[in-house]
mmCIF entry with sequence, helices, sheets and N, C-alpha, C, O atoms, coordinates in Angstrom:
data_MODEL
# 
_entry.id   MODEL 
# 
_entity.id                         1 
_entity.type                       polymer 
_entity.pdbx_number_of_molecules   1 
# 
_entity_poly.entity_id                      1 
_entity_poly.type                           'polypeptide(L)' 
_entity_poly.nstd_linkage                   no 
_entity_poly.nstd_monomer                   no 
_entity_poly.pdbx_seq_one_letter_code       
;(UNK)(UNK)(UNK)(UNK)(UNK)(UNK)(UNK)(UNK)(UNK)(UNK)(UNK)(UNK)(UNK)(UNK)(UNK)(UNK)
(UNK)(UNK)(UNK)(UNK)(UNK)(UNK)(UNK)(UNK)(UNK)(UNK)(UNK)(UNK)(UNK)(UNK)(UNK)(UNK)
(UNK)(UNK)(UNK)(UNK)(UNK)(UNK)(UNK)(UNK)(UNK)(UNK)(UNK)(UNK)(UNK)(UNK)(UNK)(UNK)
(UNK)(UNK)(UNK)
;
_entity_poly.pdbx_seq_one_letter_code_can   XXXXXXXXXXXXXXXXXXXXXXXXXXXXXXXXXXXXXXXXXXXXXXXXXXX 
_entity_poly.pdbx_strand_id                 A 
# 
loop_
_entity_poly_seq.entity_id 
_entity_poly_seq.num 
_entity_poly_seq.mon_id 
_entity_poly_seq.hetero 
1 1  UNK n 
1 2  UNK n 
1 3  UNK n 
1 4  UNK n 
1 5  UNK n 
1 6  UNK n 
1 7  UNK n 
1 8  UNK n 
1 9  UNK n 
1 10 UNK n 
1 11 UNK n 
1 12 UNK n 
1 13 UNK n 
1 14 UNK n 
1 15 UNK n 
1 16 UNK n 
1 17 UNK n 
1 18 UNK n 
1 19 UNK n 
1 20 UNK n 
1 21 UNK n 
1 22 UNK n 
1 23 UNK n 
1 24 UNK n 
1 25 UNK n 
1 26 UNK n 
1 27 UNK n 
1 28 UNK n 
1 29 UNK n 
1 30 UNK n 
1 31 UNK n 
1 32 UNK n 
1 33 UNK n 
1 34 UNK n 
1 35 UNK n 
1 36 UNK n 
1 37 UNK n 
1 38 UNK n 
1 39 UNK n 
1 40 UNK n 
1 41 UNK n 
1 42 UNK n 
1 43 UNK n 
1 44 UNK n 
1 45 UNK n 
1 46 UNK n 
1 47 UNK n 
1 48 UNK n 
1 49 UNK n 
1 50 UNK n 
1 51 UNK n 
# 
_struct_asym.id          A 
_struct_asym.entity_id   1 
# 
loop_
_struct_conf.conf_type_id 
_struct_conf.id 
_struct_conf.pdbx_PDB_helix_id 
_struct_conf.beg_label_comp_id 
_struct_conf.beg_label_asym_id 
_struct_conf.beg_label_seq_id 
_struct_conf.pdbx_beg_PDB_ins_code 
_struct_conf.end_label_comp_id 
_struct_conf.end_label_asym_id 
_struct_conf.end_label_seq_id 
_struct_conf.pdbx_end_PDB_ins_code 
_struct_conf.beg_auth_comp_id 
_struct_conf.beg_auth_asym_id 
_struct_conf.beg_auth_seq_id 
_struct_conf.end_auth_comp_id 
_struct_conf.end_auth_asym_id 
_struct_conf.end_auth_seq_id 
_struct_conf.pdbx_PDB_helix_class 
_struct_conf.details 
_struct_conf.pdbx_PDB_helix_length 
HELX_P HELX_P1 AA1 UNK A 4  ? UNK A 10 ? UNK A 4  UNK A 10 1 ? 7  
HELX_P HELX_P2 AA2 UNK A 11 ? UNK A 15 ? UNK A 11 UNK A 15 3 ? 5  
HELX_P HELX_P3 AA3 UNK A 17 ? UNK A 30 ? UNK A 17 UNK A 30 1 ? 14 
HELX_P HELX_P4 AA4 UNK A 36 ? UNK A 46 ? UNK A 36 UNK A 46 1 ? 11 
# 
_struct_conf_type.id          HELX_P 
_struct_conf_type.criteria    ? 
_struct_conf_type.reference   ? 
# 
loop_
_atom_site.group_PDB 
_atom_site.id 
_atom_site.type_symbol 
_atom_site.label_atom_id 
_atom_site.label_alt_id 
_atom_site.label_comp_id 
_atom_site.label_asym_id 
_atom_site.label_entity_id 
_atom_site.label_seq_id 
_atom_site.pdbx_PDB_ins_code 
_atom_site.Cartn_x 
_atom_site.Cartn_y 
_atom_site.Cartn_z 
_atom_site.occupancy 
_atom_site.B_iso_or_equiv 
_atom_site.pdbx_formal_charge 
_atom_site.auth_seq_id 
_atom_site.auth_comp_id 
_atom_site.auth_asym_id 
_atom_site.auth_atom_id 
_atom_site.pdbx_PDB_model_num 
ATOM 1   N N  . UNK A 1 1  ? -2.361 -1.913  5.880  1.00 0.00 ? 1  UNK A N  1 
ATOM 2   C CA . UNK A 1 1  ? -1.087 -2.442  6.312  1.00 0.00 ? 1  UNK A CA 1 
ATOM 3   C C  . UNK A 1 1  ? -1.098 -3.964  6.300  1.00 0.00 ? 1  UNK A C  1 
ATOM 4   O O  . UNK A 1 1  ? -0.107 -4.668  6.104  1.00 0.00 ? 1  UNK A O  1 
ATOM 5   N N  . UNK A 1 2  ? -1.990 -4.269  6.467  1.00 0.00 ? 2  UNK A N  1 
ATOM 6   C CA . UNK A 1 2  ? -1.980 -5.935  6.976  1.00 0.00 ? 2  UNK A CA 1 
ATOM 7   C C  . UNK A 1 2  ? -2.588 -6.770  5.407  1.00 0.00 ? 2  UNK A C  1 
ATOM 8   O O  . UNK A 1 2  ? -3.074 -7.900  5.432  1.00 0.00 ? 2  UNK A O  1 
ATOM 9   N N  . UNK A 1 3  ? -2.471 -6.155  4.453  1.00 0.00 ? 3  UNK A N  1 
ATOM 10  C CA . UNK A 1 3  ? -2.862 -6.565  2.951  1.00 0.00 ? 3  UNK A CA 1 
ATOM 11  C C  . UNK A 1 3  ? -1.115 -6.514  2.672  1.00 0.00 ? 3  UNK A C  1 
ATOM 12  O O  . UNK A 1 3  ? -0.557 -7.524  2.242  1.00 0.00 ? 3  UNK A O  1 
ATOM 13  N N  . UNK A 1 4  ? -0.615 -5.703  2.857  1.00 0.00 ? 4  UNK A N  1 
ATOM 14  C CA . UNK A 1 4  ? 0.754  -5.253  2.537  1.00 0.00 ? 4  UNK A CA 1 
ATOM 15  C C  . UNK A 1 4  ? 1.581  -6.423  3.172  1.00 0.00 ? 4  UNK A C  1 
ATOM 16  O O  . UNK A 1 4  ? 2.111  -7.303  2.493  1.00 0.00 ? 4  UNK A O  1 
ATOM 17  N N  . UNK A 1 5  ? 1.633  -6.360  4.335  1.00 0.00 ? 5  UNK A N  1 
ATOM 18  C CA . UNK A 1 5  ? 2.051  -8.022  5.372  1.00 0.00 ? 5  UNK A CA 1 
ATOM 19  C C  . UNK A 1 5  ? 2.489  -9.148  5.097  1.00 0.00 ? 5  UNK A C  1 
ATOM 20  O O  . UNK A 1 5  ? 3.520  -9.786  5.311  1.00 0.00 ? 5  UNK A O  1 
ATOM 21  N N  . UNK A 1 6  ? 0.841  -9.395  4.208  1.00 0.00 ? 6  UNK A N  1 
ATOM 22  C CA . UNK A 1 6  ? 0.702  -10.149 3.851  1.00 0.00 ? 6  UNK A CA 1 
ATOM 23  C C  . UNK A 1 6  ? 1.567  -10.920 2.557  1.00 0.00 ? 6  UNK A C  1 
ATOM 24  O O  . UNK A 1 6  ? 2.379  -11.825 2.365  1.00 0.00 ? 6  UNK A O  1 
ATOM 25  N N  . UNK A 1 7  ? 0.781  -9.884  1.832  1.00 0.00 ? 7  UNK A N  1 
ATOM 26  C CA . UNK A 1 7  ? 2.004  -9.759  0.289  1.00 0.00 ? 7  UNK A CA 1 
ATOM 27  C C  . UNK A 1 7  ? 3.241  -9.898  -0.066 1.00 0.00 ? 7  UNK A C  1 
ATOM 28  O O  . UNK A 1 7  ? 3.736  -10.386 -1.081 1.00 0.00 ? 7  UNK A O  1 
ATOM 29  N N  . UNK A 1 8  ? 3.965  -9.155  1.389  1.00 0.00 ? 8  UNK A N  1 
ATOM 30  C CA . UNK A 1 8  ? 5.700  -9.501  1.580  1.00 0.00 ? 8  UNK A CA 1 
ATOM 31  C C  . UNK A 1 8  ? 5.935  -10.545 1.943  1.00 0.00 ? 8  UNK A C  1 
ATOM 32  O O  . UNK A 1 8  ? 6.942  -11.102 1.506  1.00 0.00 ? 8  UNK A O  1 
ATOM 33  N N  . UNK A 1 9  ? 4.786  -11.434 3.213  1.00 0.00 ? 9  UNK A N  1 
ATOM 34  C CA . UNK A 1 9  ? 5.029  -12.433 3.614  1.00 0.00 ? 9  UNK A CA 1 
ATOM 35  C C  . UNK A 1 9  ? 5.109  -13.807 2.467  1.00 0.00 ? 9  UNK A C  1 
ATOM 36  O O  . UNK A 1 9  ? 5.812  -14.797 2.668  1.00 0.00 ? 9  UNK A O  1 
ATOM 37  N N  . UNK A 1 10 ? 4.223  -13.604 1.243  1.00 0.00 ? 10 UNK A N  1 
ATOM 38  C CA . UNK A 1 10 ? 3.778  -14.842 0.502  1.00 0.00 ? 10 UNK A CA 1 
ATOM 39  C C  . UNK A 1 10 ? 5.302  -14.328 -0.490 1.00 0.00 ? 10 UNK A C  1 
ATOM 40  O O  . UNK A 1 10 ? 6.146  -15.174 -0.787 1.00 0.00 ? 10 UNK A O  1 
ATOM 41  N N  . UNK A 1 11 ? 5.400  -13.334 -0.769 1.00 0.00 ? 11 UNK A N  1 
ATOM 42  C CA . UNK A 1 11 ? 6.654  -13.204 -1.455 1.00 0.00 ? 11 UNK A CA 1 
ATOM 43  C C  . UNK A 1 11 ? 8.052  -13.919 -1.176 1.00 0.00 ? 11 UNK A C  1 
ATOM 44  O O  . UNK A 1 11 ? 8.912  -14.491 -1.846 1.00 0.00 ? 11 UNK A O  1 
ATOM 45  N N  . UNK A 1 12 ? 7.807  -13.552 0.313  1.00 0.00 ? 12 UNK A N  1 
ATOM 46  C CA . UNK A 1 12 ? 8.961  -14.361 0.691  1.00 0.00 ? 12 UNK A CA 1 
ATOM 47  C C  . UNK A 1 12 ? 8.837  -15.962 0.888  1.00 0.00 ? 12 UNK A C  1 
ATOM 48  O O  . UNK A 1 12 ? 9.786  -16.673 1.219  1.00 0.00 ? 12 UNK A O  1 
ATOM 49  N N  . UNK A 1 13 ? 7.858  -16.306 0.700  1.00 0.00 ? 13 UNK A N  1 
ATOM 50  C CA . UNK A 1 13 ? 7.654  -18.058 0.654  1.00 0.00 ? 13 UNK A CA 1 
ATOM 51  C C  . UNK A 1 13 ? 7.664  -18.260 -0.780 1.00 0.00 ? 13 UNK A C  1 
ATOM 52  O O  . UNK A 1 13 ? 8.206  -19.317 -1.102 1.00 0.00 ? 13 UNK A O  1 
ATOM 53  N N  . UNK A 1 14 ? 7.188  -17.499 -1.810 1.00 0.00 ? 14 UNK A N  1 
ATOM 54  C CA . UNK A 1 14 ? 7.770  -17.802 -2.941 1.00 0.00 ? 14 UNK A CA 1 
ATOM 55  C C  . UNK A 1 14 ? 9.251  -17.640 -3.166 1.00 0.00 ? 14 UNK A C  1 
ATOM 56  O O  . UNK A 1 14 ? 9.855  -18.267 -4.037 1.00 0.00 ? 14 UNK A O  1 
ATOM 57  N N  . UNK A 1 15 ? 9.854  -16.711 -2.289 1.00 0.00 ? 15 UNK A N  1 
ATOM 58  C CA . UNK A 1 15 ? 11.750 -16.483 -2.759 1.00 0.00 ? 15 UNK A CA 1 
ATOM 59  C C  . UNK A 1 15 ? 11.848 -15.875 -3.597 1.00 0.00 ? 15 UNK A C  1 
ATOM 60  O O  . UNK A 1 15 ? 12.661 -16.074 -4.500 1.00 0.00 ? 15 UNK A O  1 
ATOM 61  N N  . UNK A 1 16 ? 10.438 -14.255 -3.502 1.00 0.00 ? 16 UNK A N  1 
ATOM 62  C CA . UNK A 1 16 ? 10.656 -13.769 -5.141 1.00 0.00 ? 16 UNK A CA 1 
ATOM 63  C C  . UNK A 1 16 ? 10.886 -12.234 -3.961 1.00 0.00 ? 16 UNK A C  1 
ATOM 64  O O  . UNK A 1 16 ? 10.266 -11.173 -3.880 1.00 0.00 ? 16 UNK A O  1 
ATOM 65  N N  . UNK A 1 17 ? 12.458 -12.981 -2.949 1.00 0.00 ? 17 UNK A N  1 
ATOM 66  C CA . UNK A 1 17 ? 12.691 -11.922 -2.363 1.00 0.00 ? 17 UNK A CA 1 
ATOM 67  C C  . UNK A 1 17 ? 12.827 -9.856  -2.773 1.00 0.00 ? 17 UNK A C  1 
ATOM 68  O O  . UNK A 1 17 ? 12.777 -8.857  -2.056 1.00 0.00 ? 17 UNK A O  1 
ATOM 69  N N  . UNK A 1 18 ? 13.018 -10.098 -4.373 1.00 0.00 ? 18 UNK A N  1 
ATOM 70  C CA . UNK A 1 18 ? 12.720 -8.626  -4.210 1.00 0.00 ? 18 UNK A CA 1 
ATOM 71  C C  . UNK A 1 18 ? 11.864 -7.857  -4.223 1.00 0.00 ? 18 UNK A C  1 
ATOM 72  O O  . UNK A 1 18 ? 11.990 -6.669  -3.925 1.00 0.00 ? 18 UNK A O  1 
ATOM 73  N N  . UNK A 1 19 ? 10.628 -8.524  -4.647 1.00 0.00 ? 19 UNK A N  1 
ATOM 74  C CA . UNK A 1 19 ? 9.053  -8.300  -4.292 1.00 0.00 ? 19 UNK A CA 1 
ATOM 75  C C  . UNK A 1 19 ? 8.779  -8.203  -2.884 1.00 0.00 ? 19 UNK A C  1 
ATOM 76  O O  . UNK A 1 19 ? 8.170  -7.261  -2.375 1.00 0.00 ? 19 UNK A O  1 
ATOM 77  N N  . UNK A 1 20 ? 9.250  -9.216  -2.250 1.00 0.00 ? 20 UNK A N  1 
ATOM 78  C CA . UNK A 1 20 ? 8.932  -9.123  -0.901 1.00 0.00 ? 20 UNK A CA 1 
ATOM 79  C C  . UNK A 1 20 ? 9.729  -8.043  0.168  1.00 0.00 ? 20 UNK A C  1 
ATOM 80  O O  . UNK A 1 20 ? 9.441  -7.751  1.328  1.00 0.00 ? 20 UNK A O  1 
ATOM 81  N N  . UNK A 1 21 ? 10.549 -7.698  -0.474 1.00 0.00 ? 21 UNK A N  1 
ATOM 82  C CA . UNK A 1 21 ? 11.634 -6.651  -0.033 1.00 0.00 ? 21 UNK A CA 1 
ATOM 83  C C  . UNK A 1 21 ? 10.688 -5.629  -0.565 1.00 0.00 ? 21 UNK A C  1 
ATOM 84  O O  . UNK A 1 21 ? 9.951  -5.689  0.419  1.00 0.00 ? 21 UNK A O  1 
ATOM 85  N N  . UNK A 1 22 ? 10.130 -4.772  -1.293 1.00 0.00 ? 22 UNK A N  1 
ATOM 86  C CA . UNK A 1 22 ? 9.662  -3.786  -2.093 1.00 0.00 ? 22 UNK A CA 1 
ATOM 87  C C  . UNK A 1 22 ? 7.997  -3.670  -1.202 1.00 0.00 ? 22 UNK A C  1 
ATOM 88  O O  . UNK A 1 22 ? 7.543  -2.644  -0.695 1.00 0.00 ? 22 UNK A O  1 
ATOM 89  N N  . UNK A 1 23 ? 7.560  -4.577  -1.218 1.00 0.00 ? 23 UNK A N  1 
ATOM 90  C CA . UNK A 1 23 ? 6.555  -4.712  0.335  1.00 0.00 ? 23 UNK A CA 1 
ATOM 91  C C  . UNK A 1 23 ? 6.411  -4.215  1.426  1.00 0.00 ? 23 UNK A C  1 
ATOM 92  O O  . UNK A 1 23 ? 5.599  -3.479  1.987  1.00 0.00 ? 23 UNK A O  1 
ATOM 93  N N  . UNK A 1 24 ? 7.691  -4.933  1.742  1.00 0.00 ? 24 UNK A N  1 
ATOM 94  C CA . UNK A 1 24 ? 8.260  -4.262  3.131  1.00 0.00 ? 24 UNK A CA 1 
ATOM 95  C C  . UNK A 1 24 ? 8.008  -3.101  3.245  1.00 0.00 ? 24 UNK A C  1 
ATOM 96  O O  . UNK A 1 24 ? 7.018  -2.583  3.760  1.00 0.00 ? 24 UNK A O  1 
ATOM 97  N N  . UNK A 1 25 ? 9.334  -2.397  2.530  1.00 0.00 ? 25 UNK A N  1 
ATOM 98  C CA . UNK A 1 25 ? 9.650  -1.263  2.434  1.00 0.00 ? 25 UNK A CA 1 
ATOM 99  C C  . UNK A 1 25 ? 8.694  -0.133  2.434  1.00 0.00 ? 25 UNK A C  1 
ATOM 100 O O  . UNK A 1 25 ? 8.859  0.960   2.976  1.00 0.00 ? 25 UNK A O  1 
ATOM 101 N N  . UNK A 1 26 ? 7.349  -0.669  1.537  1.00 0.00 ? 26 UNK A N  1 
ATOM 102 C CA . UNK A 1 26 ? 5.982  0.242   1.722  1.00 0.00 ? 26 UNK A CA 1 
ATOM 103 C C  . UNK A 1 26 ? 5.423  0.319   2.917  1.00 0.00 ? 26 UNK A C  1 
ATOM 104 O O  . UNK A 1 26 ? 5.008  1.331   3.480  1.00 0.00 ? 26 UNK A O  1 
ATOM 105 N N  . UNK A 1 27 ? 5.420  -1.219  3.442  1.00 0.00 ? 27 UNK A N  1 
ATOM 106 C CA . UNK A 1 27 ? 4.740  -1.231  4.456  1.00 0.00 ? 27 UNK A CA 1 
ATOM 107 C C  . UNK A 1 27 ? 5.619  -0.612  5.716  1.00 0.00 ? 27 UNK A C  1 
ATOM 108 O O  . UNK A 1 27 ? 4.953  -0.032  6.574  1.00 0.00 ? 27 UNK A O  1 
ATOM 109 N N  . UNK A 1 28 ? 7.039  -0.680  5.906  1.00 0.00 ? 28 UNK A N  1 
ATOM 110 C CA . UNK A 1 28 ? 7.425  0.420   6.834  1.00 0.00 ? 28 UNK A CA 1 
ATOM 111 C C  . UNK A 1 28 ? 7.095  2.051   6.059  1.00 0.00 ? 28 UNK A C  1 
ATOM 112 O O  . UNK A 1 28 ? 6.567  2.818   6.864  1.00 0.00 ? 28 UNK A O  1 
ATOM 113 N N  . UNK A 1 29 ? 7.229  2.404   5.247  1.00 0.00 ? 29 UNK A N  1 
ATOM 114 C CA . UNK A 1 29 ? 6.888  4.383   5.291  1.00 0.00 ? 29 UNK A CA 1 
ATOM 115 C C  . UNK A 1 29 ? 5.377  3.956   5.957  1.00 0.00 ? 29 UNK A C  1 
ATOM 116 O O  . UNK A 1 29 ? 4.980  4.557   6.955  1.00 0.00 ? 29 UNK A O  1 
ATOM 117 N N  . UNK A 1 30 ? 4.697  3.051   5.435  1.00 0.00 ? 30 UNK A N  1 
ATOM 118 C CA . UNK A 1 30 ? 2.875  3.214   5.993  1.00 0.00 ? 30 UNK A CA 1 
ATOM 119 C C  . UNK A 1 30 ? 2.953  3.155   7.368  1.00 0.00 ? 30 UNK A C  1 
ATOM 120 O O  . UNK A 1 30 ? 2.294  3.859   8.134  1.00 0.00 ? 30 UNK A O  1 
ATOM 121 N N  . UNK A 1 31 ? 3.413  2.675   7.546  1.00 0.00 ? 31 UNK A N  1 
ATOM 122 C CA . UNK A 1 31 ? 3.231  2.231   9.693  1.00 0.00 ? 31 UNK A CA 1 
ATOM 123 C C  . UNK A 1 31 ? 3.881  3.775   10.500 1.00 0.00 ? 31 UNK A C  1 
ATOM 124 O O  . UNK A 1 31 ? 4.862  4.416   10.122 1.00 0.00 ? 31 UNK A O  1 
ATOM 125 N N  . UNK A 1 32 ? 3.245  3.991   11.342 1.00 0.00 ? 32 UNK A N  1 
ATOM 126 C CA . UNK A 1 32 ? 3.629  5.229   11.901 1.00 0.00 ? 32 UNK A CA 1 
ATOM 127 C C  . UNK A 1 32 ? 4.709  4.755   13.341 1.00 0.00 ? 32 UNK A C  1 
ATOM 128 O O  . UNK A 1 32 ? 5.050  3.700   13.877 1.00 0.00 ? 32 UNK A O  1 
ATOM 129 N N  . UNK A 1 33 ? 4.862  5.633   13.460 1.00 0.00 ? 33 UNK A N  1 
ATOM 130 C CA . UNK A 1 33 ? 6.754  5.663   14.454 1.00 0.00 ? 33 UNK A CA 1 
ATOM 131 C C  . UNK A 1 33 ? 6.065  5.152   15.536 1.00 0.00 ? 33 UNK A C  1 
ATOM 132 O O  . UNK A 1 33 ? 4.862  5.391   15.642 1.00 0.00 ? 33 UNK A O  1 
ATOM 133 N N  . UNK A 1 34 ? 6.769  4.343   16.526 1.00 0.00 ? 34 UNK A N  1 
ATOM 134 C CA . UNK A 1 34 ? 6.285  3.638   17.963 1.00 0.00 ? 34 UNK A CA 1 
ATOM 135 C C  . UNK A 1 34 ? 5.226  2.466   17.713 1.00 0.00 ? 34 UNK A C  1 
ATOM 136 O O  . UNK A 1 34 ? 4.799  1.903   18.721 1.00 0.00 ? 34 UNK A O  1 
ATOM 137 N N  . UNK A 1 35 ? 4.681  1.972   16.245 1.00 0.00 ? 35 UNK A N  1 
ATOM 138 C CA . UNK A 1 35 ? 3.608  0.950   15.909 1.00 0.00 ? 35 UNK A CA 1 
ATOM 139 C C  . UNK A 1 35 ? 4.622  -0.281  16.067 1.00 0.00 ? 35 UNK A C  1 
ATOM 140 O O  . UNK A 1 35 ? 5.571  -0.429  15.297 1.00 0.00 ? 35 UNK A O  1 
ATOM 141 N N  . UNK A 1 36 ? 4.395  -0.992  16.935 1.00 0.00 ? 36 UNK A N  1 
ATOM 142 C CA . UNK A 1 36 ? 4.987  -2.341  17.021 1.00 0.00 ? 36 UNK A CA 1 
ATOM 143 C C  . UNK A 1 36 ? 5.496  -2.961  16.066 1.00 0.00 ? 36 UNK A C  1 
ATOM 144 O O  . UNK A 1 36 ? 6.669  -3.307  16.204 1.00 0.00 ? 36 UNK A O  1 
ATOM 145 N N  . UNK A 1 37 ? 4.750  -3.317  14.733 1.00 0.00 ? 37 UNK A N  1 
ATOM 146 C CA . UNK A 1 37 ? 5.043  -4.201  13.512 1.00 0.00 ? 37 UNK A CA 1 
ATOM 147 C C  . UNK A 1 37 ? 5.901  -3.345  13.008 1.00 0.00 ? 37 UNK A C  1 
ATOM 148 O O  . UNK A 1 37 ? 6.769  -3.822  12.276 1.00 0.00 ? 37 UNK A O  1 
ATOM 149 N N  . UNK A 1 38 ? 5.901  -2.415  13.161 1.00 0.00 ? 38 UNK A N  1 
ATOM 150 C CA . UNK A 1 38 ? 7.504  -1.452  12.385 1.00 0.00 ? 38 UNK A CA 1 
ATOM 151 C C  . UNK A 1 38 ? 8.917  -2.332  12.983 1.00 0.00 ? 38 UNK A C  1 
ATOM 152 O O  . UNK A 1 38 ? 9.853  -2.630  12.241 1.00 0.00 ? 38 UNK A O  1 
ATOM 153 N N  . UNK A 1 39 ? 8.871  -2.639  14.295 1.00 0.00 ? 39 UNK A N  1 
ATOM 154 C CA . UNK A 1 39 ? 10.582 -3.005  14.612 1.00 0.00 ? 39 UNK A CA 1 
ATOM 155 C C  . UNK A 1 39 ? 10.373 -4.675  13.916 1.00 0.00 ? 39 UNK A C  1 
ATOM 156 O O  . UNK A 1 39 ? 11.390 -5.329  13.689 1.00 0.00 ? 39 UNK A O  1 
ATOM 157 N N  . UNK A 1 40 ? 9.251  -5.155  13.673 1.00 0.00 ? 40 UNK A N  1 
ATOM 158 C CA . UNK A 1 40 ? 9.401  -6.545  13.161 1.00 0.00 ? 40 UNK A CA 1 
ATOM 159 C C  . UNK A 1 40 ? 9.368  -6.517  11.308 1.00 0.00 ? 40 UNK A C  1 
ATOM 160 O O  . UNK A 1 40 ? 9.876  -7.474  10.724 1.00 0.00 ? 40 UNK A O  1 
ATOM 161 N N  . UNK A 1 41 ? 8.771  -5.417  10.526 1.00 0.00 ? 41 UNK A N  1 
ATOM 162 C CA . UNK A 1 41 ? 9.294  -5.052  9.460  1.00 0.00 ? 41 UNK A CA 1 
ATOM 163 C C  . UNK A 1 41 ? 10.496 -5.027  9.078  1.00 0.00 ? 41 UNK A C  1 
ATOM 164 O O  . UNK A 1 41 ? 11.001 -5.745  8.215  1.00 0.00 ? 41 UNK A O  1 
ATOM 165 N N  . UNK A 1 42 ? 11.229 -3.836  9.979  1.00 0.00 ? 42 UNK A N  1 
ATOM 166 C CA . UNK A 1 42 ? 12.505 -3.830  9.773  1.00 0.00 ? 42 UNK A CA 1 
ATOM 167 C C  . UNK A 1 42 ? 13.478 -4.942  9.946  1.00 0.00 ? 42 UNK A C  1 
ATOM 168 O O  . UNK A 1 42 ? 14.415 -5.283  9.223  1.00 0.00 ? 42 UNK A O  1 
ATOM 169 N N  . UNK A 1 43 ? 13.001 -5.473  11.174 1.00 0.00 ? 43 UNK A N  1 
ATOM 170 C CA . UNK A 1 43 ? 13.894 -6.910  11.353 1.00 0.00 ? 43 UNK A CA 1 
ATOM 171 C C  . UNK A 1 43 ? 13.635 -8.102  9.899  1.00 0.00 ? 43 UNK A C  1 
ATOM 172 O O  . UNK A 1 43 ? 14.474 -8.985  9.721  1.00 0.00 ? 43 UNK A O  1 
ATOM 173 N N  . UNK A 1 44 ? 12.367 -7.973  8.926  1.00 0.00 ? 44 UNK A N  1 
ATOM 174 C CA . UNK A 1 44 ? 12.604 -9.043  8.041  1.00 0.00 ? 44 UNK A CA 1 
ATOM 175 C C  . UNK A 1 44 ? 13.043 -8.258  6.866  1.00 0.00 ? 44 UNK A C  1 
ATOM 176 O O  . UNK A 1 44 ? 13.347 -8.884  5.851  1.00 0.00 ? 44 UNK A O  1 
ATOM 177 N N  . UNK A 1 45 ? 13.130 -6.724  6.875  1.00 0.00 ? 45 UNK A N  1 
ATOM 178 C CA . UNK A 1 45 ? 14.148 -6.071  5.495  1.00 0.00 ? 45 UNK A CA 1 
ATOM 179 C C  . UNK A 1 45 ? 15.410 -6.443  6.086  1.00 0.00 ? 45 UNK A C  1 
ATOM 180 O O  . UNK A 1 45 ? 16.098 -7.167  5.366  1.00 0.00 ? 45 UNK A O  1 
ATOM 181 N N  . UNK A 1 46 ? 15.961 -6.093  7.365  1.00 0.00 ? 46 UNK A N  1 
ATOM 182 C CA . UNK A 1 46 ? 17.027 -6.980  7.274  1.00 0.00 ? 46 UNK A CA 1 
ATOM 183 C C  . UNK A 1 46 ? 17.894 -8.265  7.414  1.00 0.00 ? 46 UNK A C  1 
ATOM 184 O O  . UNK A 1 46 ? 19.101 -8.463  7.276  1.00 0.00 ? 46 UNK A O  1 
ATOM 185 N N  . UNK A 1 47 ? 16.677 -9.192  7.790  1.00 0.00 ? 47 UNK A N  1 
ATOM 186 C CA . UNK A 1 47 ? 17.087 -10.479 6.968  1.00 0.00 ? 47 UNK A CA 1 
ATOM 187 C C  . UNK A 1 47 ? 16.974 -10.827 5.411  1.00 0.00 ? 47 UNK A C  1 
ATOM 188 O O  . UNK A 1 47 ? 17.424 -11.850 4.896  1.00 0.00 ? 47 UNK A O  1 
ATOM 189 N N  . UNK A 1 48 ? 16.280 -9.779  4.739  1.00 0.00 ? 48 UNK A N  1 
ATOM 190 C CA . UNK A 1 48 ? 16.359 -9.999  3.114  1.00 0.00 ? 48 UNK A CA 1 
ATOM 191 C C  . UNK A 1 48 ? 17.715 -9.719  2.815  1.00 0.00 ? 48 UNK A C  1 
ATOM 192 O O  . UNK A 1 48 ? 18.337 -10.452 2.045  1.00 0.00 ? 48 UNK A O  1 
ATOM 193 N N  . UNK A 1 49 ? 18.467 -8.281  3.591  1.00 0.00 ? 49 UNK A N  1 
ATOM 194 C CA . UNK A 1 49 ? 19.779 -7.861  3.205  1.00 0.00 ? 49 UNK A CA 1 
ATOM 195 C C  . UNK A 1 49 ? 20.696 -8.756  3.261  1.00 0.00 ? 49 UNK A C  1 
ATOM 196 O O  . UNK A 1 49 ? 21.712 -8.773  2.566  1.00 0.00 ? 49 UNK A O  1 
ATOM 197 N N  . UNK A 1 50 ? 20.280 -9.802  4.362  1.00 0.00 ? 50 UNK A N  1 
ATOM 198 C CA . UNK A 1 50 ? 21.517 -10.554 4.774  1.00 0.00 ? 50 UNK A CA 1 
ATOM 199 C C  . UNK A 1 50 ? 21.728 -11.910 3.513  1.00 0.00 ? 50 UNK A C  1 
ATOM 200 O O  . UNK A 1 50 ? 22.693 -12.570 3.126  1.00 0.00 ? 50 UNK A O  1 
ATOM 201 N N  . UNK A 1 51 ? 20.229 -11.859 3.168  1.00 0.00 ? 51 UNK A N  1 
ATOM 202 C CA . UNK A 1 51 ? 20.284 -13.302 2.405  1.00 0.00 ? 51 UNK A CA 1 
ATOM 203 C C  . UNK A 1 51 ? 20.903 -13.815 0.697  1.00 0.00 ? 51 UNK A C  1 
ATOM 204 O O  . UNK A 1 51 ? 20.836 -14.993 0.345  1.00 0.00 ? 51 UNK A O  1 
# 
């Protein structure tokens, strides 16, 4: 998970937001239900939506 994190995170400092969106997205199905970094996943897929 935290290789995955990572990956979305540098994606999104490059602005090669749909990579970093496609990240995400793995890395929420990987994280299991009630894991903390899931509600902060979701919160940066949907600041990609917004952007």
């Amino acid at each position: 998970m935290d290789g995955w994190l990572r990956l979305a995170n540098a994606y999104g400092v490059l602005h090669e937001m749909d990579k970093a969106r496609e990240a995400y997205l793995r890395t929420d199905a990987l994280l299991p239900e009630g894991d903390p970094r899931k509600a902060d996943v979701r919160a940066k897929l949907a600041q990609i939506g917004r952007e």
